[in-house]
C-alpha positions as CSV (number, residue, x, y, z in Angstrom):
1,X,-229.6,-149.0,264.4
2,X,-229.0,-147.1,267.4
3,X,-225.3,-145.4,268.7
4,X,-225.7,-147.9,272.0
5,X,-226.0,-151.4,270.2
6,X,-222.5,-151.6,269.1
7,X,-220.9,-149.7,272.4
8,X,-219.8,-152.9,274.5
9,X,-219.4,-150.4,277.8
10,X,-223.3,-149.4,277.8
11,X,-224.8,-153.6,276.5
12,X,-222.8,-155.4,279.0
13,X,-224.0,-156.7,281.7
14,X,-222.9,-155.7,285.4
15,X,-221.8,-157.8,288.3
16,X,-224.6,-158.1,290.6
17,X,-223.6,-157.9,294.6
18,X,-223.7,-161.7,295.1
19,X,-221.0,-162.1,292.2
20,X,-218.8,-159.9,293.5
21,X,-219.1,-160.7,297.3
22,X,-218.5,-164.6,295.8
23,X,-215.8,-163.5,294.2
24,X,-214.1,-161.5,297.1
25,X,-214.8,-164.5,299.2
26,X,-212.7,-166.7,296.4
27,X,-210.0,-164.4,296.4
28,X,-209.7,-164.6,300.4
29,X,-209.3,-168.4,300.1
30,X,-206.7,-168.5,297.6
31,X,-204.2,-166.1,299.7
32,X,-204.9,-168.1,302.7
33,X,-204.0,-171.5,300.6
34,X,-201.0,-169.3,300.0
35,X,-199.7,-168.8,303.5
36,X,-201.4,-165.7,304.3
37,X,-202.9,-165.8,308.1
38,X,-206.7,-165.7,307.9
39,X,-207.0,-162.5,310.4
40,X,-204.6,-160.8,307.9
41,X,-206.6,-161.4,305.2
42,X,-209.5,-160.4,306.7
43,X,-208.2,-156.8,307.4
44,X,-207.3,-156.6,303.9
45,X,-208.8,-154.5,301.6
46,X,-210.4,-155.6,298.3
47,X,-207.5,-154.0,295.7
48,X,-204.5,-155.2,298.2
49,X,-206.2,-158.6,297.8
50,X,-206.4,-158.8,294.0
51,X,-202.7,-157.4,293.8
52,X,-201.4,-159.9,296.0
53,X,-203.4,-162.7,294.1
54,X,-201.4,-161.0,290.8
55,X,-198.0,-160.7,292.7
56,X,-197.8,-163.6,295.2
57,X,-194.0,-162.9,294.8
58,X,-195.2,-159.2,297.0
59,X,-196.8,-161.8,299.9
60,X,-193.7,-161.5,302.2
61,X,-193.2,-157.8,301.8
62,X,-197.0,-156.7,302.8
63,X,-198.0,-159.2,305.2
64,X,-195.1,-159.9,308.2
């Protein structure tokens, strides 16, 4: 049995392009269905997204 067959990090499968765009594309719609103006959003980069999606609490504070 090879090193690589029981290593999780090298056998699983990555996220193709379309997952990830639909994924970025879900994540746009939830903070908009949270209050967040859709041009905001829009200028918003991937990791501010996901953190505001954690911490809706933090919505106020980065978008004004």
């Amino acid at each position: 049995m090879s090193r690589n067959a029981r290593n999780n990090d090298t056998t699983r499968p990555r996220k193709s392009g379309a997952a990830r765009n639909r994924r970025l594309l879900e994540h746009r719609r939830r903070l908009v269905a949270l209050g967040v103006p859709e041009a905001k959003v829009m200028q918003m980069d991937h990791a501010r997204i996901r953190m505001l999606i954690a911490k809706p609490a933090l919505i106020p504070q980065y978008v004004k």
